[in-house]
VORO-250079 format. One record per residue: x, y, z of N, C-alpha, C in turn; chain. Coordinates in steps of 0.02 Angstrom, whole numbers, always signed. Layout:
BEGIN
    n.px    n.py    n.pz   ca.px   ca.py   ca.pz    c.px    c.py    c.pz  kette
       X       Y       Z       X       Y       Z       X       Y       Z      A
...
//
This chain:
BEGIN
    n.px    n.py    n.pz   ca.px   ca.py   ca.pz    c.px    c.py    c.pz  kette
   -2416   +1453   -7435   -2356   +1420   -7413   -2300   +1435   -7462      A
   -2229   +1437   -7426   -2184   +1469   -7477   -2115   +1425   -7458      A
   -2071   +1424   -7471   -1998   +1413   -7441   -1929   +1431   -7441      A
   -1897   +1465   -7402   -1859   +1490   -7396   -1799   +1434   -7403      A
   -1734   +1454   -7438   -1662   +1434   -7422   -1623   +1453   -7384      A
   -1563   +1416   -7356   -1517   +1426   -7327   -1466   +1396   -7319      A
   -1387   +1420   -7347   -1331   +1376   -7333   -1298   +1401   -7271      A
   -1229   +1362   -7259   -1194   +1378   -7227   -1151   +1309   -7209      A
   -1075   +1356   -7245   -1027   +1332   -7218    -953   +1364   -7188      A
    -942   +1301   -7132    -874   +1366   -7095    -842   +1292   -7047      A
    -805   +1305   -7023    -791   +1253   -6978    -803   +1206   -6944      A
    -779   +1130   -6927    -824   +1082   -6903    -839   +1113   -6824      A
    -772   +1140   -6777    -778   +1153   -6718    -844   +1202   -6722      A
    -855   +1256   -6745    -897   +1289   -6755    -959   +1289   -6773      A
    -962   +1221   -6821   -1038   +1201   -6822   -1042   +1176   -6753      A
   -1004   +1132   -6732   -1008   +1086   -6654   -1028   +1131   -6597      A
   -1034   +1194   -6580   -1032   +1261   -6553   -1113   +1226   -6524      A
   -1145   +1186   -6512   -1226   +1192   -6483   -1256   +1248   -6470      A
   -1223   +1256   -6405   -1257   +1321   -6376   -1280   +1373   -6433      A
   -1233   +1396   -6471   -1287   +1444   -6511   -1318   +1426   -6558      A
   -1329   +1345   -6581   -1368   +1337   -6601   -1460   +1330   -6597      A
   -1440   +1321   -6533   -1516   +1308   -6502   -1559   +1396   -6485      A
   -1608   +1379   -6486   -1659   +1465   -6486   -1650   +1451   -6400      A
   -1637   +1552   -6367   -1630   +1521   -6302   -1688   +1522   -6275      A
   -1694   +1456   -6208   -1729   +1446   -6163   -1790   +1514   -6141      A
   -1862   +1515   -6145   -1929   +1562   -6148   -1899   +1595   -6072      A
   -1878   +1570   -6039   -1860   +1585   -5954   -1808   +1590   -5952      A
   -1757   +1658   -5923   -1689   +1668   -5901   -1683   +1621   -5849      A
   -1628   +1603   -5827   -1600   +1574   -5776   -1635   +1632   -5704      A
   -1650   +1618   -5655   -1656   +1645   -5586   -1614   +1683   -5584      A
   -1615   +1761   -5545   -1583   +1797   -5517   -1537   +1751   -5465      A
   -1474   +1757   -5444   -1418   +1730   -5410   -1405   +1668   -5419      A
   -1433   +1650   -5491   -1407   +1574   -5516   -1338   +1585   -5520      A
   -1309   +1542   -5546   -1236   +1531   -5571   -1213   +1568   -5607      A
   -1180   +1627   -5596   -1152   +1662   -5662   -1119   +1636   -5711      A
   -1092   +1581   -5716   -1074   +1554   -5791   -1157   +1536   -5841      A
   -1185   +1527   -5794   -1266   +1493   -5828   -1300   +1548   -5859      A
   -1294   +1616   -5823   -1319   +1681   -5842   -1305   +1735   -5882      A
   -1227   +1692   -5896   -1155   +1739   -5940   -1195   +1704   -6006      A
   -1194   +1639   -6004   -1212   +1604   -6072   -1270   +1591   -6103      A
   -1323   +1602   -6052   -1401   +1639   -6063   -1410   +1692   -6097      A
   -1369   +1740   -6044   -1358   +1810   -6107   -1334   +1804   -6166      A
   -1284   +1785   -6166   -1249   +1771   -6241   -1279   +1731   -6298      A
   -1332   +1662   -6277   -1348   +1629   -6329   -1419   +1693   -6340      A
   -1438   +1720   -6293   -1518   +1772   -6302   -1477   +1817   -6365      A
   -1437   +1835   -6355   -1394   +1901   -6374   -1374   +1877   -6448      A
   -1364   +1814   -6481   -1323   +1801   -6545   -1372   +1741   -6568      A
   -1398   +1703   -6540   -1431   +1677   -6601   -1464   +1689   -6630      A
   -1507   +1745   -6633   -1555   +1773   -6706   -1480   +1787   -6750      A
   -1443   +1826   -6743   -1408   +1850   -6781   -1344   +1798   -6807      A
   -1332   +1755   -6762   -1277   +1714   -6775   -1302   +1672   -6848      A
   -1255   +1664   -6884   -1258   +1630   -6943   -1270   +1560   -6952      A
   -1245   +1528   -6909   -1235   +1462   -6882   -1316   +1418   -6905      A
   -1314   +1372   -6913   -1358   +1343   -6950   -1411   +1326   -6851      A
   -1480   +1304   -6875   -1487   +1309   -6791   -1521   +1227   -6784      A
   -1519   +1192   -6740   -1530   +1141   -6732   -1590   +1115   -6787      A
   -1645   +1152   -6739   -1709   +1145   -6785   -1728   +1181   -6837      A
   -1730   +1144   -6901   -1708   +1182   -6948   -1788   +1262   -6974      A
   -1831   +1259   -6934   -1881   +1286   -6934   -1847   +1340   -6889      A
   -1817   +1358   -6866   -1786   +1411   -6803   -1747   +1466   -6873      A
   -1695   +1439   -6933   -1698   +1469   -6976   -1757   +1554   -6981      A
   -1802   +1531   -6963   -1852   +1565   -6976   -1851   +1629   -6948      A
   -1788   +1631   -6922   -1826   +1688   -6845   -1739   +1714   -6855      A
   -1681   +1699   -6890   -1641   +1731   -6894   -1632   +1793   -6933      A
   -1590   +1814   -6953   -1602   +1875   -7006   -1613   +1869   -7101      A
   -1647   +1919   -7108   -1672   +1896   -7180   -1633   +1892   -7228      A
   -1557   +1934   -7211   -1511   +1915   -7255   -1476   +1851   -7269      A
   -1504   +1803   -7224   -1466   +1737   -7220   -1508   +1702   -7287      A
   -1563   +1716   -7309   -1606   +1694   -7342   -1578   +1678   -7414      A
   -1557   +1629   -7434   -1519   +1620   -7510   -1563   +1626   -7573      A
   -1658   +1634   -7567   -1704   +1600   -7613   -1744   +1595   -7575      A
   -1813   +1595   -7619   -1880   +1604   -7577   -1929   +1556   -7649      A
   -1947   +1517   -7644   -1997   +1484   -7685   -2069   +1477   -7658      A
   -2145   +1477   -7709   -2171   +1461   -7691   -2188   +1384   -7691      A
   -2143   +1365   -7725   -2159   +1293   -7775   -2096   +1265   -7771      A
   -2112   +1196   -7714   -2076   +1143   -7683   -2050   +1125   -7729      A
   -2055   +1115   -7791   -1995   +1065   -7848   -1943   +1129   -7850      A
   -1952   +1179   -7859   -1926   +1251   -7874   -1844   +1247   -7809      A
   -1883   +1243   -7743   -1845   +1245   -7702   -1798   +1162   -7704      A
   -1820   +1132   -7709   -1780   +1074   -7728   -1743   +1065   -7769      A
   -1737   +1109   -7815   -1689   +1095   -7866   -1632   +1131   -7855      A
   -1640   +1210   -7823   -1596   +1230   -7785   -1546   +1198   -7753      A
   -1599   +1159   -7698   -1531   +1099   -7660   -1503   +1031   -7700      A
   -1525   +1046   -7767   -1500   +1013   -7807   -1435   +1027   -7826      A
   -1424   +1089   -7855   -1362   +1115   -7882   -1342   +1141   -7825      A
   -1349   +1173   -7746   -1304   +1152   -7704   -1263   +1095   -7705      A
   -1264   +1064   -7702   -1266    +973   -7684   -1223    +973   -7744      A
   -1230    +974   -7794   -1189    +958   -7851   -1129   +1010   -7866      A
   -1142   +1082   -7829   -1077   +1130   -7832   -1042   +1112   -7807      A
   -1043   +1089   -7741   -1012   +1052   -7664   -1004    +982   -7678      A
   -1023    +932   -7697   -1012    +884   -7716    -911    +858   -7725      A
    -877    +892   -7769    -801    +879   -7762    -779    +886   -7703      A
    -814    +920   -7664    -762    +953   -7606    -797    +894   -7540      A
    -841    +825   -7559    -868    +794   -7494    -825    +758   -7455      A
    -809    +763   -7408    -758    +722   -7376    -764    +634   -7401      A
    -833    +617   -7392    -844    +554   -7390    -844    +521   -7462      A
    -830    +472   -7501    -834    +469   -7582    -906    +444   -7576      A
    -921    +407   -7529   -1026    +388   -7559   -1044    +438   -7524      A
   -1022    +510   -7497   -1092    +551   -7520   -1078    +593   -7585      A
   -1042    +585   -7646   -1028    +591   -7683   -1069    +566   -7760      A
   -1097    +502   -7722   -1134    +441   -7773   -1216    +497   -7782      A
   -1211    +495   -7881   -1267    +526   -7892   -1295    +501   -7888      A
   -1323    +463   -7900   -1387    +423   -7884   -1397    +435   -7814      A
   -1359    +428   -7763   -1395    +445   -7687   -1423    +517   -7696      A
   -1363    +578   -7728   -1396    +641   -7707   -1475    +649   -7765      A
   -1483    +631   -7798   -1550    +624   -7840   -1595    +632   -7809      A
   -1574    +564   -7786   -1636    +522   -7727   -1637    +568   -7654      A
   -1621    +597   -7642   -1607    +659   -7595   -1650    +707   -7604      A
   -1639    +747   -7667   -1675    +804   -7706   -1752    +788   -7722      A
   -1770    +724   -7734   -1824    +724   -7744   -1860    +690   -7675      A
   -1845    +663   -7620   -1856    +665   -7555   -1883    +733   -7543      A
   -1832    +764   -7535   -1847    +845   -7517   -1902    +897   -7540      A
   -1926    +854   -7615   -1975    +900   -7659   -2032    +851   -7634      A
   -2052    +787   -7603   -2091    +776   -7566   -2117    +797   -7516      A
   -2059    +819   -7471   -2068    +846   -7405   -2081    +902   -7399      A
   -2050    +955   -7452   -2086   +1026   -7422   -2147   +1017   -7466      A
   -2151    +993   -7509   -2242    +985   -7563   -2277    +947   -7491      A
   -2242    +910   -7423   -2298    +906   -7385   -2298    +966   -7326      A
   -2258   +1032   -7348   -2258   +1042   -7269   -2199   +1054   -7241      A
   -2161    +999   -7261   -2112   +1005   -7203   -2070   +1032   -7201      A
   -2014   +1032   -7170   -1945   +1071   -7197   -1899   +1019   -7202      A
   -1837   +1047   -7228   -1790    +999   -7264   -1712    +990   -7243      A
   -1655    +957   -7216   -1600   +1002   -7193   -1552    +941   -7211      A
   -1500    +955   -7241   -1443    +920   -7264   -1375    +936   -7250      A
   -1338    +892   -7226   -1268    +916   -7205   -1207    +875   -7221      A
   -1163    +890   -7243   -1105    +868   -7255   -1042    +879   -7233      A
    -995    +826   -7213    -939    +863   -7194    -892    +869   -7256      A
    -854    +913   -7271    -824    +946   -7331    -746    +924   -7316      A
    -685    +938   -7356    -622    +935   -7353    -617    +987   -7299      A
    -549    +981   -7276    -537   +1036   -7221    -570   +1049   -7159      A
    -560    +977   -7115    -641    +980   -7092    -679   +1044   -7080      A
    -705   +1063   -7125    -781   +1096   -7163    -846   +1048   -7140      A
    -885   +1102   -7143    -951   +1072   -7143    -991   +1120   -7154      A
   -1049   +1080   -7216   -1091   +1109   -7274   -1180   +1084   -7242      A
   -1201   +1159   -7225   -1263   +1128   -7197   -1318   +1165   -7259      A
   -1367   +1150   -7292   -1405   +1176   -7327   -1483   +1152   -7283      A
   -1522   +1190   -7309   -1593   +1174   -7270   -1638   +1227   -7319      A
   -1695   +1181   -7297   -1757   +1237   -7328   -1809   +1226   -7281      A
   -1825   +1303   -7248   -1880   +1306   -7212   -1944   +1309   -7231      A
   -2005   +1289   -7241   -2086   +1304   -7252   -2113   +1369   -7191      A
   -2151   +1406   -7221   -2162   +1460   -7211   -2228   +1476   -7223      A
   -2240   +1510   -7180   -2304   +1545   -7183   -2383   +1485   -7154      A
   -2368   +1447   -7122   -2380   +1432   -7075   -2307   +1381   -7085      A
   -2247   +1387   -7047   -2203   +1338   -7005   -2243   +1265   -6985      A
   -2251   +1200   -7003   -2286   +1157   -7002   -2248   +1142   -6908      A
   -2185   +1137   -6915   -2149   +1119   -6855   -2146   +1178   -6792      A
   -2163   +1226   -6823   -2155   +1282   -6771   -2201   +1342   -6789      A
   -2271   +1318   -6778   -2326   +1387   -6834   -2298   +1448   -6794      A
   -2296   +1474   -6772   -2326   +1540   -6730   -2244   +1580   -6746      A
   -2175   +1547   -6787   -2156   +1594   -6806   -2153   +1606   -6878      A
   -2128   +1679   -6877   -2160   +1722   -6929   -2117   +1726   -6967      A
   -2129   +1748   -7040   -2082   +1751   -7090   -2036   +1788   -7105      A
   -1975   +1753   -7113   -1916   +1811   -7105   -1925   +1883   -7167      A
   -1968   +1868   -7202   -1978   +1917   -7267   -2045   +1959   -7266      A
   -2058   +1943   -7215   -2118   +1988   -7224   -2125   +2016   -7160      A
//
């Protein structure tokens, strides 16, 4: 078991974007469905591996491209500390002043070094000045606890 990083930040409208956040639907829409339904079928099939965009479930990470990959740990405190000094680079720039309060982000970081030490994956978001928005996450890998059967963006 290993864990991968990942940031991303860019616009609030743009995080708000759903559609390409979600992996698309195993089944196209029907031949002579709705062409708006089939325009945007294609398009979410067509850009979300590649789209940057953070993806709902933060285990879907998994299946985008390997350059999105910020860090690869085998060792959950390792990857946690990472989103430690995320969190604390980004920290001036939080819109909100208590998500600012260290003591909450601490208590955050070491949440997170629980959760992937069980398995799981991890995903944190903030909205930033300018409405910005700061999504960080860490996927588990190599069996995906939330999604086994996909495969590792690094190997």
């Amino acid at each position: 078991m290993h864990h991968h990083a990942y940031l991303w930040t860019g616009p609030r409208e743009r995080f708000d974007d759903e559609a390409l956040r979600r992996p698309p639907h195993p089944d196209p829409p029907p031949p002579g469905g709705r062409p708006e339904l089939i325009e945007r079928y294609r398009q979410v099939a067509a850009e979300f591996r590649t789209s940057d965009l953070p993806p709902l479930e933060t285990a879907y990470w998994l299946v985008k491209s390997r350059s999105l990959v910020r860090g690869t740990w085998d060792e959950a405190k390792e990857a946690a500390a990472w989103l430690g000094e995320r969190l604390a680079e980004y920290t001036p720039r939080f819109a909100a002043e208590g998500d600012r309060d260290t003591a909450r982000l601490v208590r955050l970081v070491d949440a997170a070094a629980e959760r992937l030490r069980a398995g799981a994956d991890v995903s944190y978001g903030c909205y930033l000045e300018r409405p910005s928005y700061l999504s960080l996450a860490v996927a588990t890998c190599s069996p995906n606890r939330a999604v086994p059967e996909l495969a590792c963006p690094c190997g």
